[in-house]
Each structure stands twice: as structure tokens, then as C-alpha cells.
N, C-alpha and C positions, 0 to 999 in steps of 0.2 A: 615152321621149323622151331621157332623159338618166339614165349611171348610171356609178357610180364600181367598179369591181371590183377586192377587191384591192389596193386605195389605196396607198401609202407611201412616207412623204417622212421623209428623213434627211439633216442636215444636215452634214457633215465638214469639221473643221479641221485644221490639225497637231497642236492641241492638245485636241481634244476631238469624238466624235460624238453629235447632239442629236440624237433620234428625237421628229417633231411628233407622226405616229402611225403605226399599223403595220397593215394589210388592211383599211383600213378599206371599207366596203362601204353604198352609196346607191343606189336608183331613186327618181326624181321620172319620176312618169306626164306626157303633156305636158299642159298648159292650166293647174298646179297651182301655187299659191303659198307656194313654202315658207320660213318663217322656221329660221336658225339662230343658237344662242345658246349662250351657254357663259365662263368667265374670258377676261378677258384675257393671249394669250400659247397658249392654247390651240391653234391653229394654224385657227382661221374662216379668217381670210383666206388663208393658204395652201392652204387646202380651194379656195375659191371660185378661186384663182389657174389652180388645177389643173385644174378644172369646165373654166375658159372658154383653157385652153391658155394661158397667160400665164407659165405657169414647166410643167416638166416635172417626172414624178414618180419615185421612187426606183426605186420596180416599183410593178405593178399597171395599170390600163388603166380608161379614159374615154374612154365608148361613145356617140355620139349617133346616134338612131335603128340603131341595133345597129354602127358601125363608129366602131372607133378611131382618135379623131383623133391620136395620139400616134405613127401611122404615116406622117404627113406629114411631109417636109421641111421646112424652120423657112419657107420661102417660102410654102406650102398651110396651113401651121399658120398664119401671117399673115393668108393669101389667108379663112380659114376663120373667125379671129377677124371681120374688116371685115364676113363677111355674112352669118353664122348669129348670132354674141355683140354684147350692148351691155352695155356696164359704166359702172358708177355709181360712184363714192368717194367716204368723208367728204370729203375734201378733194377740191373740184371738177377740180384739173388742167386749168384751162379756158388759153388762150392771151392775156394778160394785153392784149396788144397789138393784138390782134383785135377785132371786136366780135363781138356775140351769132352775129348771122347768120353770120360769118365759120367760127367754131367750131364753129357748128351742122352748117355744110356740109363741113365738113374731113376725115369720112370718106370721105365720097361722091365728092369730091374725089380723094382718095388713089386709092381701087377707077378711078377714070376715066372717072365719068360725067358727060354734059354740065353744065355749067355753068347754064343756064338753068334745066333739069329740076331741078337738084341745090339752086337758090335758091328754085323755086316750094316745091317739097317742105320746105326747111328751114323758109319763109316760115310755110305751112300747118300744123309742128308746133310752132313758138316760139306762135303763134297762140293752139293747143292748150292751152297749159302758161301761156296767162296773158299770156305776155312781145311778143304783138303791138304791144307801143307802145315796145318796148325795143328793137329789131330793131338798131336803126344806132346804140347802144350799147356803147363800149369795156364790158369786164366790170368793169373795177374799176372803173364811174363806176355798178354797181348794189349793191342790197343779197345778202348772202350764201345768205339763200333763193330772189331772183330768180338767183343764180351757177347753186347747185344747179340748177333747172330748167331753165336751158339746160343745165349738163349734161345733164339727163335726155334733152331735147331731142336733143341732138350721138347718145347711146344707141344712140337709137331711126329716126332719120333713116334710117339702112341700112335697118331695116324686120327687124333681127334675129328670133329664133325665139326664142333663151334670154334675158331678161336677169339681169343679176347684180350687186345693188346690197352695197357695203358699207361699213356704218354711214353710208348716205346722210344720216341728219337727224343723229348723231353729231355734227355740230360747229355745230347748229342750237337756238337757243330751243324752247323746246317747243311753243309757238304754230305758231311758222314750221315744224317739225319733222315737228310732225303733216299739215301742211299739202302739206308734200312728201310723203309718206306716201303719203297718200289721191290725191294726182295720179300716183302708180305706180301706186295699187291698181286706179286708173278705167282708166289705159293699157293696164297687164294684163289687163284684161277687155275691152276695146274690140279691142285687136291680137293679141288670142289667144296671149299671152306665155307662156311657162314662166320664170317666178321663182325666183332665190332671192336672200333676203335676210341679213345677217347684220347683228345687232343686240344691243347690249346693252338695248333699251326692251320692257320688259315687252308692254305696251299695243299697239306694234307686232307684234310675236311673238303676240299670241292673236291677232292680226287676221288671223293667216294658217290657209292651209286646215291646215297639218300642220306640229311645230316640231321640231328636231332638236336635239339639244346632244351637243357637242364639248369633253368635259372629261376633262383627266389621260390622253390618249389611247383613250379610251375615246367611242364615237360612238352613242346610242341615241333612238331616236324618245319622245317625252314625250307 
């Protein structure tokens, strides 16, 4: 499904070059949920940045279904993000001003698909995720695990192939935390996802099919 070859991201100043890591090398088979863990600063999230084309990498190549998306121009590497990838963050990045539905449908929006189609569809996944009574809802007037779920929500509306959460419960009670969790893990399985998670929760991490850790530049399967 998805495989990193070769990986490597350096970072250059005037005053300094920071290597996150160097060749590093990943396949995720697709339907698989994989946890990755490791310090913080380790470079998870510039991993996962690099998976879903959101930053570019030093050298090396990121293959989906065997063709490098890193061969598109930044408009196809766009075009590519909206309807293969859904990405998830600790911090929701939801549209403050909006409500749920508004944000939910805001990729779908973007790509240029009708407006009705693109509201029943949002309507049907907010539904999913719990937040059907929350719909006409600015975001700040809910709580920060209801945030998160519409994020998850916003994700997944394209109907992507990869999704790529990181430290989605991260800024979540552990109640609420886990809570989101297990509304990815059902989704993942319901829409036939390929996963990947980056986490510092234990508890999350064994919950997945296979876990990776990303430390000191050093990348090996546990």
C-alpha cells in the first residue's frame, strides 16, 4: 500500500545542519494499523508529514501502491493529499468560525463536489462519530473530544485510502482519549483504512496490528 524507501529529511540553516533521520525505510501492507512511538523530537511527525506529502523529503521516495507521489507537482501532490490522505492532529485545526458541518464538508468543498452530495455525506459521517445533535454547532461552543471527532469526521469525508493520525487523543483526558481511539479503530475497520498512528500512549500502541519506534534516528519494528 504504502512504503517509504530510502527516507531522509535534513534540516539546513546558516548556522547549523539537523539530520531527523537518514534511509530510513517502511512498508505498511494495506488494511494494517500501525502504531508509531518513540521520544519526543524524534522526528514521528515529520515521518508521518512525509507519508501523507505535507512536506517533502531530503532524498528517498514515498511509494503508494508502487508510484511515487513525490513526482507530482505541488498542485497533484494537493490534488493527491484531498483524495487518497485524511489526517488527524493533536490539535484539531478545526475552523473556529464554522460549525461542525461547515468543516466537515470543507474538503469536499475544496476538490468541487456538489454541495448537497457533500452535506448529506458530511451529515452521515458527523452521525457516525456520535456528533449528529451537534451538526449546526460553531466548534468552540463544543467540548474538545466532541472537536476531535469532527475532526476525524472532516478525515474521512473524501473517503481517503491512508489515514494518518497524530497524537490524536494527545491533548485529550484519558477517558475522552480513549474514546477517540476506538472511534478510529471501528472506522479503520468499517472503510477499509490503512493507518498510521503516532503516539506517545502505551495502551494505544499495543492496540495496533504492528508498532514501530522512531528513536535517535534509528527506525525498527518492536
Amino acid at each position: 500500500m504504502i512504503e517509504a524507501a530510502d527516507l531522509t529529511k535534513v534540516y539546513t540553516t546558516p548556522a547549523s545542519r539537523v539530520i531527523v533521520f537518514e534511509n530510513l525505510n517502511l512498508r505498511i501492507e494495506r488494511g494494517r494499523l500501525v502504531g508509531i512511538v518513540g521520544p519526543s523530537g524524534a522526528g514521528k511527525s515529520t515521518l508521518l508529514h512525509l507519508l501523507g506529502g505535507l512536506d517533502r523529503p531530503s532524498s528517498g521516495r514515498v511509494l503508494l501502491d508502487g508510484r511515487s507521489i513525490f513526482d507530482a507537482d505541488a498542485a497533484d501532490l494537493a490534488r493527491f493529499r484531498n483524495r487518497y490522505v485524511g489526517f488527524v492532529f493533536q490539535f484539531h485545526h478545526l475552523l473556529p468560525e464554522f460549525t461542525a458541518l461547515e468543516n466537515t464538508m470543507m474538503p469536499r468543498l475544496i476538490r468541487g463536489d456538489g454541495k448537497e452530495e457533500t452535506e448529506a455525506e458530511a451529515r452521515k459521517i458527523l452521525d457516525r462519530v456520535g456528533l449528529g445533535h451537534r451538526i449546526l454547532h460553531k466548534v468552540g461552543e463544543i467540548s474538545g473530544g466532541e472537536q476531535q471527532r469532527v475532526a476525524i469526521a472532516r478525515a474521512l469525508v473524501g473517503g481517503p485510502q491512508l489515514l494518518l493520525a497524530d497524537e490524536p487523543t494527545g491533548n485529550l483526558d484519558h477517558k475522552t482519549g480513549s474514546g477517540v481511539f476506538e472511534m478510529i479503530r471501528e472506522l479503520h475497520s468499517e472503510r477499509g483504512l490503512t493507518s498510521v498512528i503516532v503516539t506517545h500512549n502505551e495502551r494505544i500502541a499495543a492496540q495496533c496490528h504492528e508498532i514501530w519506534e522512531l528513536d535517535a534516528g534509528e527506525f525498527r519494528r518492536l
